[in-house]
N, C-alpha and C positions, 0 to 999 in steps of 0.2 A: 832683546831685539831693539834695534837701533831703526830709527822711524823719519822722515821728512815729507813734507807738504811742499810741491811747486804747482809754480802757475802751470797754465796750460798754454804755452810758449817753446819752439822748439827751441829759442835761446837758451833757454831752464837746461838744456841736455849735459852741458858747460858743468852746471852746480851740481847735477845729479851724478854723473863721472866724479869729482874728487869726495861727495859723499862713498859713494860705493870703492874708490881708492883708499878714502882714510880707514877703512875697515879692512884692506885686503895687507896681504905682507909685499905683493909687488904686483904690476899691471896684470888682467889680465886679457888678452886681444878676445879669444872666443865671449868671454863675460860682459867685455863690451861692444862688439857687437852682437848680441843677445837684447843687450839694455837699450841700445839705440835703435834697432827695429819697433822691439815693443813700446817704447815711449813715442817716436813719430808716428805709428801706427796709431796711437792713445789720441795723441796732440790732432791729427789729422783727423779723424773716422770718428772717435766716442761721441762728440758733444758733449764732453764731461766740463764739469763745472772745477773741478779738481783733479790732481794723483798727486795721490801718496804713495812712496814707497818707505817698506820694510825691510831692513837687513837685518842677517843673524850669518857671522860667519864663527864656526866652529869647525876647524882644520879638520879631512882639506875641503869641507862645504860650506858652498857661498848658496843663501836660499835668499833670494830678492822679491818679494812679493808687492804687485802693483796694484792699488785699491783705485778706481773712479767710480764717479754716477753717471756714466754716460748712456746711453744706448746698451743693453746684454746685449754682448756679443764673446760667444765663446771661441775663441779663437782653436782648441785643439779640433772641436767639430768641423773646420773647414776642409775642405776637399787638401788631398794632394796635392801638392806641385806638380802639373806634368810639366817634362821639358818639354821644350820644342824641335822639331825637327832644323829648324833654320831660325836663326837670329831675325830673319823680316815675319815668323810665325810666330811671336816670343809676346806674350799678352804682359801687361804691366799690372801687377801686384800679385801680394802672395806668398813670393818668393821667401820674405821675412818671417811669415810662422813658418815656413816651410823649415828656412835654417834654424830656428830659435827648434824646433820639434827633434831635428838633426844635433844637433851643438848639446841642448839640455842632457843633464842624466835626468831628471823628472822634472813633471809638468803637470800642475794640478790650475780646475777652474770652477768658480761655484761662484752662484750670482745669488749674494743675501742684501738684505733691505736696502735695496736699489743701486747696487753695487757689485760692480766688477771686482772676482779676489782670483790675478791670474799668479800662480809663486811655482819661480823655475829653480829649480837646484843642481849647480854646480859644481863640479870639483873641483879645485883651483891648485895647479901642479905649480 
């Protein structure tokens, strides 16, 4: 498993993309956005001091796991997405565990010594 520490900057999302590139055989659009929800979600909301991500891909899964100490929050526990009836009904957030829950084949979350461990696994066609 192949490992990186970024700041907590959404600039870092740049670095974190051709990490998870240099590991894959070619792009993939669903895996990244998956990555980019969950990192600006991180950058935004944790207060974490850190993330680190983990990669392990063994064809065809990509298993990305994201460590902080930010605030526990488990993201699979969050409500639904509803839609909205009308675009001016349409509440802002969400949306992104909603897809990341949609997109993932699994989704595991467990908060050990002060620390977020949210690891989504991918298939990568």
């Amino acid at each position: 498993m192949n490992s990186m520490n970024f700041k907590v900057e959404i600039d870092e999302l740049h670095r974190l993309n051709e990490f998870i590139l240099n590991e894959l055989p070619h792009e993939d659009f669903m895996v990244n956005l998956i990555v980019e929800e969950i990192f600006v979600n991180i950058v935004n909301y944790s207060q974490t001091e850190y993330i680190i991500v983990n990669l392990d891909y063994k064809e065809p899964n990509l298993t990305i796991e994201f460590v902080d100490n930010g605030i526990e929050f488990n993201p699979l526990s969050k409500e639904d997405y509803e839609a909205p009836d009308s675009i001016e009904d349409a509440k802002i957030g969400g949306l992104g565990i909603h897809l990341t829950k949609e997109i993932a084949d699994e989704l595991d979350y467990h908060y050990e010594d002060g620390e977020n461990h949210l690891m989504i696994v991918k298939k990568v066609e």
